[in-house]
N, C-alpha and C positions, 0 to 999 in steps of 0.2 A: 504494500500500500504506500502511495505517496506521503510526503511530510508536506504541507503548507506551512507556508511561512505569513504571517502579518506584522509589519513593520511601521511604526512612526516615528517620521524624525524630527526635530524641532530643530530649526536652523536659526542662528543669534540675531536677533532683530536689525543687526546691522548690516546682513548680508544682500549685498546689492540685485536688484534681478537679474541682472546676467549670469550673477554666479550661485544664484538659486535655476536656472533655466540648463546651465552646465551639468549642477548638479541630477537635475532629474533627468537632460536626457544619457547623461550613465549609466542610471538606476535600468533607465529602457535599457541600453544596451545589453545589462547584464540581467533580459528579460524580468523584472518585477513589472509592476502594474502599478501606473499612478489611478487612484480613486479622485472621486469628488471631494473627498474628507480632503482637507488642505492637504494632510502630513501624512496621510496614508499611502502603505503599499502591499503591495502581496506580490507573490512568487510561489512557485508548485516545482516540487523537486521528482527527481525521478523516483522510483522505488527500491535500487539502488543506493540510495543518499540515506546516510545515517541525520539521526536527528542530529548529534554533535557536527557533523560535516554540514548540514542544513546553515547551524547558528554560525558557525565558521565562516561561509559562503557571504550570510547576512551581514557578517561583521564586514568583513573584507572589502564585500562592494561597499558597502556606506560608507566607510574608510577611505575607498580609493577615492568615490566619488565625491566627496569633498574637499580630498587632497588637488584630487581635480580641476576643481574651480574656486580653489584657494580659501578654500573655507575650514578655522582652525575651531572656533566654538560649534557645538553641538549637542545636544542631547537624542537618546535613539531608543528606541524599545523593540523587543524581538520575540515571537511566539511562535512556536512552532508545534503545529496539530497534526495528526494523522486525518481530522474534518474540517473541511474545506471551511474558511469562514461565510458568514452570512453577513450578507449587505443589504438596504432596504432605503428604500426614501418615501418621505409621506408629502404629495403635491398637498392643493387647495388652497383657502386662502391663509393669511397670514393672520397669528394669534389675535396680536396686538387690533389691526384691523378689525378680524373678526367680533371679539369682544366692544371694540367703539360703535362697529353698528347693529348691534343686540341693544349699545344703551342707548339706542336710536330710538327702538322702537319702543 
């Protein structure tokens, strides 16, 4: 069975867009998946791949990938499941919104 990986990385507020755009297309390179979530990613390893060679893998790239585009602060987190994670978004209207015109009526 495969390992998935889910990764978020929090890049230091001073990092410029170019070197936040460097970074993520790394991340593609070294196939993860940028999400809608700002800082999210995922990746799906072969079956093959130990979890510890999973997290290894995880480190590595976000490592290189920052090295990359010169980015020295960061924070990162790494999960790695044998179950794919679950993603979801809820449309409609907006809370805040919604709630104003309830006290419409």
């Amino acid at each position: 069975m495969p390992y998935h990986a889910v990764v978020t990385v929090d890049l230091d507020n001073g990092v410029s867009s170019t070197a936040r755009t460097k970074f993520n297309e790394e991340l593609k390179k070294k196939n993860f998946s940028k999400h809608k979530l700002t800082t999210l990613w995922t990746a799906v390893f072969t079956p093959a791949t130990t979890r510890e060679g999973a997290v290894k893998y995880a480190r590595d790239s976000i490592d290189a990938a920052a090295a990359l585009a010169g980015i020295s602060t960061y924070e990162a987190f790494v999960s790695i499941s044998e179950a794919p994670p679950v993603e979801w978004k809820k449309g409609g209207t907006n809370a805040l919104l919604g709630g104003l015109l309830r006290l419409q009526k």
